[in-house]
CHARMM-style PDB file with segment names, atoms N, HN, CA, C and O in Angstrom:
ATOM      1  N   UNK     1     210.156 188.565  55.021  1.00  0.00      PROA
ATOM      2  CA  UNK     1     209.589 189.801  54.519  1.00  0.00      PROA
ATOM      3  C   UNK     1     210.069 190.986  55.352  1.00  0.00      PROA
ATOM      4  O   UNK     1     210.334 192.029  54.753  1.00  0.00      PROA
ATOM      5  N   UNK     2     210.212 190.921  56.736  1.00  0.00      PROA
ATOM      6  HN  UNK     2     209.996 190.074  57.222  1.00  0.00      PROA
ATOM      7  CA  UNK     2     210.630 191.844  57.484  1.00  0.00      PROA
ATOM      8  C   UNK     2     211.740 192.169  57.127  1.00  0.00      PROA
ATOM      9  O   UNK     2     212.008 193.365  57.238  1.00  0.00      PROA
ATOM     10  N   UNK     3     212.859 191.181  56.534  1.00  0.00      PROA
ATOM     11  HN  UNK     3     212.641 190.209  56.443  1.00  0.00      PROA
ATOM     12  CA  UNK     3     214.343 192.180  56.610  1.00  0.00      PROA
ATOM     13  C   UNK     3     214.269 192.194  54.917  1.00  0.00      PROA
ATOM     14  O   UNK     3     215.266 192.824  54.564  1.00  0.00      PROA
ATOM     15  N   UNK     4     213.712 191.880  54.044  1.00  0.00      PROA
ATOM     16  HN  UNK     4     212.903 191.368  54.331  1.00  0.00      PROA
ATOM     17  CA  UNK     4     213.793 192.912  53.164  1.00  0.00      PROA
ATOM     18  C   UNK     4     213.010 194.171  53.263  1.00  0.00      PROA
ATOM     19  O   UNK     4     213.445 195.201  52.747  1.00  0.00      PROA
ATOM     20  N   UNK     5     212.108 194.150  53.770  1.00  0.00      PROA
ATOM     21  HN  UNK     5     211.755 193.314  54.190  1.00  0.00      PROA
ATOM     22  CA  UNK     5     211.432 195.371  53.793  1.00  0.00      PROA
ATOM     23  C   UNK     5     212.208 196.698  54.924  1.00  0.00      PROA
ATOM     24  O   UNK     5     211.909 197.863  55.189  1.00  0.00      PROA
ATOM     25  N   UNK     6     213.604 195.508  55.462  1.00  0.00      PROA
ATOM     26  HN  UNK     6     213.847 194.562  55.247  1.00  0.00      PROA
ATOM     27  CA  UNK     6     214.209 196.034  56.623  1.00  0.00      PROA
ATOM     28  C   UNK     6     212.798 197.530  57.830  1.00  0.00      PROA
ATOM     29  O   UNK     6     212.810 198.691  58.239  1.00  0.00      PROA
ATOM     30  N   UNK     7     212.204 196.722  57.822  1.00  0.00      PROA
ATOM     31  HN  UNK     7     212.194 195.779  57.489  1.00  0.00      PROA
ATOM     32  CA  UNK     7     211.067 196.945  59.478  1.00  0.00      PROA
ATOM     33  C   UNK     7     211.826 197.389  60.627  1.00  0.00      PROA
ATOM     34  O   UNK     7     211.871 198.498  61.159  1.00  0.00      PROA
ATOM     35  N   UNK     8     212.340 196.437  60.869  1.00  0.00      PROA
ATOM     36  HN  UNK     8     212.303 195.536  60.437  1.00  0.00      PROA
ATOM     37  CA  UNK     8     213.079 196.397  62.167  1.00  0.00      PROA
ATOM     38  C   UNK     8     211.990 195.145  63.062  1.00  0.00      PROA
ATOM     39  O   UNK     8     212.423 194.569  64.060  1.00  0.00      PROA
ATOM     40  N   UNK     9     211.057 194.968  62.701  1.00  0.00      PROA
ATOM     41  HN  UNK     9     210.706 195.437  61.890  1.00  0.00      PROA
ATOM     42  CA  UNK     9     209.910 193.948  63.594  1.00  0.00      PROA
ATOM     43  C   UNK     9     210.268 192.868  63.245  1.00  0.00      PROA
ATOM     44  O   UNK     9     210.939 192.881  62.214  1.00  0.00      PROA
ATOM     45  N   UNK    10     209.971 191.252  63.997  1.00  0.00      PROA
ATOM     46  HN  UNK    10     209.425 191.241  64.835  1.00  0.00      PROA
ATOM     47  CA  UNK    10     210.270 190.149  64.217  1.00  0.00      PROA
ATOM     48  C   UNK    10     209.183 189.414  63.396  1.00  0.00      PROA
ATOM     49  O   UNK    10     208.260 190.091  62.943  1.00  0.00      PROA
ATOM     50  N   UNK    11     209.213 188.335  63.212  1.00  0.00      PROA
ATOM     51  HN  UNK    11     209.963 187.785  63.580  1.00  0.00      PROA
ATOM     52  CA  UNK    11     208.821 187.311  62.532  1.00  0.00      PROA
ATOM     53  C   UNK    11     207.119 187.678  62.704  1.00  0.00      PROA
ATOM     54  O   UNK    11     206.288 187.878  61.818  1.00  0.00      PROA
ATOM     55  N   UNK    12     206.960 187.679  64.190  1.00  0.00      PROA
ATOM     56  HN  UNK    12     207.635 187.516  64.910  1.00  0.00      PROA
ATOM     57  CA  UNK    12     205.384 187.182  64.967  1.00  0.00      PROA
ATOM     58  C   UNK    12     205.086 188.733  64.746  1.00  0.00      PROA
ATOM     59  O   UNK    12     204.211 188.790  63.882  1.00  0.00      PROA
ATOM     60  N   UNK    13     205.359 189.713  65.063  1.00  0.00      PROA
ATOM     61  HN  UNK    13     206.070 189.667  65.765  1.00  0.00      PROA
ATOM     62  CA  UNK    13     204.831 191.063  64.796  1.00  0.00      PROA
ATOM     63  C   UNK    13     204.478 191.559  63.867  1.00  0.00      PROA
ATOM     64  O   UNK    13     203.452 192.232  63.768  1.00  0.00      PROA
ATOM     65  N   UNK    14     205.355 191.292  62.913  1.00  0.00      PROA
ATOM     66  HN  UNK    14     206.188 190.745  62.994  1.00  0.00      PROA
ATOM     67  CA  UNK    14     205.057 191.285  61.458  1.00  0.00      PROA
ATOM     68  C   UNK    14     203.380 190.947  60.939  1.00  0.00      PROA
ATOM     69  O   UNK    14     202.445 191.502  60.361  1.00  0.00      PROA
ATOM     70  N   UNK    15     203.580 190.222  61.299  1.00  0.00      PROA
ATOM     71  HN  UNK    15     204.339 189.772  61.769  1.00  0.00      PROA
ATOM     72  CA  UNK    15     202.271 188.968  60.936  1.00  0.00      PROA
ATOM     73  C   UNK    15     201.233 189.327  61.862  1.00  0.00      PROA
ATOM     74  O   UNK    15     200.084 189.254  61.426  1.00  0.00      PROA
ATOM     75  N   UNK    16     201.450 189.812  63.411  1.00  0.00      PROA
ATOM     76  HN  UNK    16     202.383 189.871  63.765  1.00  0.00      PROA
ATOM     77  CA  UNK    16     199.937 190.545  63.968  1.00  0.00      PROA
ATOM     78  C   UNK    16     199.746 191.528  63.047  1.00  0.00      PROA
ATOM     79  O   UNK    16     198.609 191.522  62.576  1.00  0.00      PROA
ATOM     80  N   UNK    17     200.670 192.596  62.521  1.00  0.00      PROA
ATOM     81  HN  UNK    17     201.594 192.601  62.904  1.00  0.00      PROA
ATOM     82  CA  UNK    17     200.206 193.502  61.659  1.00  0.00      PROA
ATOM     83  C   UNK    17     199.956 193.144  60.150  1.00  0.00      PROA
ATOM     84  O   UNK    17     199.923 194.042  59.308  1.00  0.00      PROA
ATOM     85  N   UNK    18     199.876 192.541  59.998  1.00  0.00      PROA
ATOM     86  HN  UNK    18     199.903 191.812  60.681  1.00  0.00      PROA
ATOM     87  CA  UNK    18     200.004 191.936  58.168  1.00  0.00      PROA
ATOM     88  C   UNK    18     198.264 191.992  58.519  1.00  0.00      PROA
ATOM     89  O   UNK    18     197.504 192.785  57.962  1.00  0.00      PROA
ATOM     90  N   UNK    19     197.721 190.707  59.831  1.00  0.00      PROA
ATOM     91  HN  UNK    19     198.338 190.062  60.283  1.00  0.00      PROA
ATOM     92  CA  UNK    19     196.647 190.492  59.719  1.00  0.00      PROA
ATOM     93  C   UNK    19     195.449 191.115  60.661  1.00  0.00      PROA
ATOM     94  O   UNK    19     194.296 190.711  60.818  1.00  0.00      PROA
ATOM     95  N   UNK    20     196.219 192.384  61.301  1.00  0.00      PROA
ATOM     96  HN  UNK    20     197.155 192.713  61.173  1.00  0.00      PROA
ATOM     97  CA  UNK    20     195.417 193.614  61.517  1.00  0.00      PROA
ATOM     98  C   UNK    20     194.866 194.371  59.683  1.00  0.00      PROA
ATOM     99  O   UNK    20     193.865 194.994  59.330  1.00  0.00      PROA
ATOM    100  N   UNK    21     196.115 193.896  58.934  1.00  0.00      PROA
ATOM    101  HN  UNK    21     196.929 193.391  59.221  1.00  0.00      PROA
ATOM    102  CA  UNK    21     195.336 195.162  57.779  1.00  0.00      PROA
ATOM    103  C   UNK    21     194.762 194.541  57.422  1.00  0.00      PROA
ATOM    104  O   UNK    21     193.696 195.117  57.204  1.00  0.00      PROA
ATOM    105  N   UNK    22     194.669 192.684  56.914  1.00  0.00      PROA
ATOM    106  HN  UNK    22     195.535 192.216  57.091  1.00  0.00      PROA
ATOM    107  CA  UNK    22     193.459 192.272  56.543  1.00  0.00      PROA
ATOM    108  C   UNK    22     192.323 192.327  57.162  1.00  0.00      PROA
ATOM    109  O   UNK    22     191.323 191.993  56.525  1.00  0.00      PROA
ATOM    110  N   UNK    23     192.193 192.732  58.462  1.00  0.00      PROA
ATOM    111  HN  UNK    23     193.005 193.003  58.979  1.00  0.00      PROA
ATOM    112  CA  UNK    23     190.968 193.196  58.968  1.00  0.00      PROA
ATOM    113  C   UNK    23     190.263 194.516  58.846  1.00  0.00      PROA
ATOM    114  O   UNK    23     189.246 194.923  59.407  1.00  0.00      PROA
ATOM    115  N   UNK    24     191.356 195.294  57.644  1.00  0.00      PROA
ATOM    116  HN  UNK    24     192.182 194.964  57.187  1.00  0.00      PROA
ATOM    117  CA  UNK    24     190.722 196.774  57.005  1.00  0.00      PROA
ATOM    118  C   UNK    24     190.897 197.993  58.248  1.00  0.00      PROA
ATOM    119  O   UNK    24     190.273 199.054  58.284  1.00  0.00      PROA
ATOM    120  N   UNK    25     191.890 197.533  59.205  1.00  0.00      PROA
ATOM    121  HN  UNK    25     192.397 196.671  59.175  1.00  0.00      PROA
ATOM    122  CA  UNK    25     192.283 198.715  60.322  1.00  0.00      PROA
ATOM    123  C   UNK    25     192.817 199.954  59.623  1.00  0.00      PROA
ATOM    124  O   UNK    25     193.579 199.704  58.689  1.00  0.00      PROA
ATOM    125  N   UNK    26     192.648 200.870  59.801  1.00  0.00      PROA
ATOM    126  HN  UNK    26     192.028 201.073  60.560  1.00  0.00      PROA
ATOM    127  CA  UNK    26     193.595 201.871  59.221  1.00  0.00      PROA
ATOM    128  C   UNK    26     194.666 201.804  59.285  1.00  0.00      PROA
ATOM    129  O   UNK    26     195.231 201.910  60.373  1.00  0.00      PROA
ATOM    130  N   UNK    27     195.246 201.630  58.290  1.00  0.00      PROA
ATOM    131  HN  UNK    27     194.787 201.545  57.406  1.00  0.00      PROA
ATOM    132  CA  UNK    27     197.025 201.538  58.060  1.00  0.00      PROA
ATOM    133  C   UNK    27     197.691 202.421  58.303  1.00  0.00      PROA
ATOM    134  O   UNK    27     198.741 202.065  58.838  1.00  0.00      PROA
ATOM    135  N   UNK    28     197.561 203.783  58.124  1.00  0.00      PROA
ATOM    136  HN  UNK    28     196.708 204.072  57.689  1.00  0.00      PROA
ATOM    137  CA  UNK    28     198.247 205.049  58.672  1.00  0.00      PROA
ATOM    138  C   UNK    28     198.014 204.735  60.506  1.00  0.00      PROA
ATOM    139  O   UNK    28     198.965 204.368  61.196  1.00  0.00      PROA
ATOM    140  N   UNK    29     196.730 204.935  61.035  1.00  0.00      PROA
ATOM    141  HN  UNK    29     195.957 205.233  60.474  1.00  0.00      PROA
ATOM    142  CA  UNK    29     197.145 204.700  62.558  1.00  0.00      PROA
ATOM    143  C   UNK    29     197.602 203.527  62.858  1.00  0.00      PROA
ATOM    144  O   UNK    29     198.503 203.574  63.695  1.00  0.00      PROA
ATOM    145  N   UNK    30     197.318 202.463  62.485  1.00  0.00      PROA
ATOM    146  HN  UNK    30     196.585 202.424  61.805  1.00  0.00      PROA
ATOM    147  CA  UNK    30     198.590 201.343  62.877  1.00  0.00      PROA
ATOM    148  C   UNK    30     200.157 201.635  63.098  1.00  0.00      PROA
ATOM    149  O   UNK    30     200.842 201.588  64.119  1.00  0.00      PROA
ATOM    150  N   UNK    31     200.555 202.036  61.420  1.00  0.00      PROA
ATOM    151  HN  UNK    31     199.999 202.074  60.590  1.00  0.00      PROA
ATOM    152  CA  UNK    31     201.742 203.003  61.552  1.00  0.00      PROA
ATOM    153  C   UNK    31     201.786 203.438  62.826  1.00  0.00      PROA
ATOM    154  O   UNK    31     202.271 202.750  63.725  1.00  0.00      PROA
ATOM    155  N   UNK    32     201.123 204.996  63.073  1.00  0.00      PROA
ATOM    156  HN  UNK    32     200.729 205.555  62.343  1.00  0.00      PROA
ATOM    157  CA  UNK    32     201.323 205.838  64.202  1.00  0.00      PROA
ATOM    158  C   UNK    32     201.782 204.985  65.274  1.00  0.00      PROA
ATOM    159  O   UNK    32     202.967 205.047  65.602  1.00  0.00      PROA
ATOM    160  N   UNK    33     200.570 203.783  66.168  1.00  0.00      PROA
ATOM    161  HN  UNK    33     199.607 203.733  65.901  1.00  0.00      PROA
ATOM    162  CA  UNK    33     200.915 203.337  66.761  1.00  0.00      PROA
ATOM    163  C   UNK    33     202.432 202.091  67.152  1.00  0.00      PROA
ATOM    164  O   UNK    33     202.999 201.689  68.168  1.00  0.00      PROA
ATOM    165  N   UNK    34     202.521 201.939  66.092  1.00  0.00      PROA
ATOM    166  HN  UNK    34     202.061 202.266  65.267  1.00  0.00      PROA
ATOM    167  CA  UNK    34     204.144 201.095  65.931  1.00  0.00      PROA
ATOM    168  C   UNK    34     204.861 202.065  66.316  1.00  0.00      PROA
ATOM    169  O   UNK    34     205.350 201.860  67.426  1.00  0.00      PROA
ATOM    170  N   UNK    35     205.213 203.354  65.709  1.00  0.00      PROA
ATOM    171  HN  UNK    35     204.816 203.521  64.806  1.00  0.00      PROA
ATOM    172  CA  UNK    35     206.449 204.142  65.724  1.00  0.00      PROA
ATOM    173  C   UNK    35     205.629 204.510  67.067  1.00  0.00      PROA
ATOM    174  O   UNK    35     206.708 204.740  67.614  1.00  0.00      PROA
ATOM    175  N   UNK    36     204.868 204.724  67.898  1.00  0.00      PROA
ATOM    176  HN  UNK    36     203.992 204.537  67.454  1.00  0.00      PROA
ATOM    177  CA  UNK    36     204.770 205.309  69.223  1.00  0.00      PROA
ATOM    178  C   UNK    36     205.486 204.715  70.192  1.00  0.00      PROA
ATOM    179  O   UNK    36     206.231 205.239  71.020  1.00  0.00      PROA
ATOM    180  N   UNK    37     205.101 203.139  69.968  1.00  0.00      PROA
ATOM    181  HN  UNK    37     204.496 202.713  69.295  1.00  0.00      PROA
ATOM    182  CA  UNK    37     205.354 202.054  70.836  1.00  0.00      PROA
ATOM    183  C   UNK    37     206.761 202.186  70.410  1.00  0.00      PROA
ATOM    184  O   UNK    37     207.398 201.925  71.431  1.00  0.00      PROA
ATOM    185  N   UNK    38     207.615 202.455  69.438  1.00  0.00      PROA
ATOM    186  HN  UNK    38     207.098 202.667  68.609  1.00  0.00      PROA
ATOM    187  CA  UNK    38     208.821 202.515  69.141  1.00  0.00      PROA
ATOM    188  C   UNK    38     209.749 203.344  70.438  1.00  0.00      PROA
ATOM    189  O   UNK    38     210.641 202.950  71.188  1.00  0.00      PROA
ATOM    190  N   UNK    39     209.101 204.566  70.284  1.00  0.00      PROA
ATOM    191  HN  UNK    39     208.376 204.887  69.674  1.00  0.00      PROA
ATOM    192  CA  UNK    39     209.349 205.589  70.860  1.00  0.00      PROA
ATOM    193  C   UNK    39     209.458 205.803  72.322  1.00  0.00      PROA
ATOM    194  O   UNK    39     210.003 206.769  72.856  1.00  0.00      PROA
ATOM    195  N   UNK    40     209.004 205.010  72.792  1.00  0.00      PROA
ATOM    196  HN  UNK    40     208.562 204.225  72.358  1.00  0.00      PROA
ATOM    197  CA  UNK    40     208.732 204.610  74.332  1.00  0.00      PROA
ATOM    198  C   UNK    40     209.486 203.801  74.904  1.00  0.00      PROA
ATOM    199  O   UNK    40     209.335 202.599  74.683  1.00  0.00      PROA
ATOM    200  N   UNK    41     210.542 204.283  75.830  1.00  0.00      PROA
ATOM    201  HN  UNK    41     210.665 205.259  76.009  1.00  0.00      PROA
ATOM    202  CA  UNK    41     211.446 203.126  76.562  1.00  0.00      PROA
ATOM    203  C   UNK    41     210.689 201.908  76.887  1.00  0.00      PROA
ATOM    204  O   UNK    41     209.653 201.963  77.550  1.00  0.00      PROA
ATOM    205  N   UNK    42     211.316 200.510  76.313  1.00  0.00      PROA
ATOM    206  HN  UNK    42     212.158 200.466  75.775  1.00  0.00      PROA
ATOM    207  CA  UNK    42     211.087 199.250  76.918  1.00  0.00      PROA
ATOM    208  C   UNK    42     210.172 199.324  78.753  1.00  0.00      PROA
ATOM    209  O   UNK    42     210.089 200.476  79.181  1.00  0.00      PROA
ATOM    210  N   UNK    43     209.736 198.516  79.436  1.00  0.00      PROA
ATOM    211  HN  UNK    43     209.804 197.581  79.089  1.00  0.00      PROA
ATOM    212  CA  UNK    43     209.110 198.318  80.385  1.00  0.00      PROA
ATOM    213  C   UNK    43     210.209 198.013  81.412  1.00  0.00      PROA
ATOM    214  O   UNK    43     210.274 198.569  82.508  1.00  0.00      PROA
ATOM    215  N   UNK    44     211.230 196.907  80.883  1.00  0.00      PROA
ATOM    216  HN  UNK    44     211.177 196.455  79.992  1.00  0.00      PROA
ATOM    217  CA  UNK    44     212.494 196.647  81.425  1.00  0.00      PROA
ATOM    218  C   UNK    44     213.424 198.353  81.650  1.00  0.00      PROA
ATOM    219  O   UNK    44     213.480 198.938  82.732  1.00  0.00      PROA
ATOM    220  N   UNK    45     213.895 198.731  80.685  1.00  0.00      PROA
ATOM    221  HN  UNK    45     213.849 198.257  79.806  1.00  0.00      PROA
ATOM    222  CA  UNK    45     214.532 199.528  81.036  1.00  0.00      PROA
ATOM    223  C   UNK    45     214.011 201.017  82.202  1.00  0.00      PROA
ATOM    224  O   UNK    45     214.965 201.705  82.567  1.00  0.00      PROA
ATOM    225  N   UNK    46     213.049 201.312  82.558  1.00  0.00      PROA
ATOM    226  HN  UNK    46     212.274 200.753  82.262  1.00  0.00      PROA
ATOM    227  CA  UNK    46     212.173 201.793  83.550  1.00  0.00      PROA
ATOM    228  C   UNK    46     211.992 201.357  84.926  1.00  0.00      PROA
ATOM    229  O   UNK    46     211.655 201.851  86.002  1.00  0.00      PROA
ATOM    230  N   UNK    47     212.328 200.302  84.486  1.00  0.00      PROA
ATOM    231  HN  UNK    47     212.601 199.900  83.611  1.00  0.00      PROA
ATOM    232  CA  UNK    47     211.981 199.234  86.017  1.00  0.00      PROA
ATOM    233  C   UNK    47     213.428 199.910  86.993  1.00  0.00      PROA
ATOM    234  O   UNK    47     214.552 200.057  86.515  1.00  0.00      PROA
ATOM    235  N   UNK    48     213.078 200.205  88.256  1.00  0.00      PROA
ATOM    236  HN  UNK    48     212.164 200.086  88.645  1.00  0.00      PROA
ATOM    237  CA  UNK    48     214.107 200.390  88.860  1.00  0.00      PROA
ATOM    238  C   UNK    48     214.914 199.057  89.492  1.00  0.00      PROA
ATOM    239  O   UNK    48     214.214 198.260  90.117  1.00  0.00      PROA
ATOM    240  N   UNK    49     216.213 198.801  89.376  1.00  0.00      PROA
ATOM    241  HN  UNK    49     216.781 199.448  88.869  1.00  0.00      PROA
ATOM    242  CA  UNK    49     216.896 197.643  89.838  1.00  0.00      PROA
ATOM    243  C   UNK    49     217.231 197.301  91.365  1.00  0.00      PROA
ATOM    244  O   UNK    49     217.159 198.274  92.116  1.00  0.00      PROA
ATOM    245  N   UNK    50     217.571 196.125  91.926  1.00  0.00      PROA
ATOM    246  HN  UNK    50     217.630 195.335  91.316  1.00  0.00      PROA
ATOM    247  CA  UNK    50     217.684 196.052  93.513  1.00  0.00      PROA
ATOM    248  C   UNK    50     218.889 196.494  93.883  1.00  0.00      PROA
ATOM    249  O   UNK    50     219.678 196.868  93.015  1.00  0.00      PROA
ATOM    250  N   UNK    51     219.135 196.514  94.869  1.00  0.00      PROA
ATOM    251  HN  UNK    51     218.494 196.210  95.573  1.00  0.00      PROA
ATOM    252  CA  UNK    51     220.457 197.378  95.443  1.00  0.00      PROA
ATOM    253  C   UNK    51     220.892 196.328  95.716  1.00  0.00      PROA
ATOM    254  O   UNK    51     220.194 195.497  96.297  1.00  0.00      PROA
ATOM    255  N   UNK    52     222.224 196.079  95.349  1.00  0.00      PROA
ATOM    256  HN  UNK    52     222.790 196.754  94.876  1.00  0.00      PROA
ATOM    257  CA  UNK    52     223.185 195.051  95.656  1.00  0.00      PROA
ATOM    258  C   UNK    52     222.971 194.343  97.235  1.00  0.00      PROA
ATOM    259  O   UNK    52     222.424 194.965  98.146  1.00  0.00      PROA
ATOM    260  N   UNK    53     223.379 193.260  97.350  1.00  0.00      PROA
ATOM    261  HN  UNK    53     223.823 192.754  96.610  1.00  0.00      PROA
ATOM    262  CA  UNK    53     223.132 192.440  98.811  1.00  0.00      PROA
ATOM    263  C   UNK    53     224.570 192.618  99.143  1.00  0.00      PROA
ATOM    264  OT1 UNK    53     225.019 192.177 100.201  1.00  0.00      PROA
TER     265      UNK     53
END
């Protein structure tokens, strides 16, 4: 369903959100929050790296 709907989200994400809306969450702020979390550099890429040995 994800790559026809081309999402960009994975199998398991998909499906936390499929069954966030069956729990009647608001679908517009869900939205919001996906494209936020979108929007936000990875945790990895932030991380500062070690200085060579």
């Amino acid at each position: 369903m994800s790559n026809i709907l081309d999402t960009g989200l994975d199998r398991h994400t998909l499906s936390v959100l499929i069954a966030l809306c069956d729990l009647d969450l608001n679908t517009e702020a869900l939205a919001a929050v996906v494209k936020e979390l979108r929007r936000e550099p990875s945790p990895s890429s932030t991380m500062p790296t070690a200085p060579p040995k």
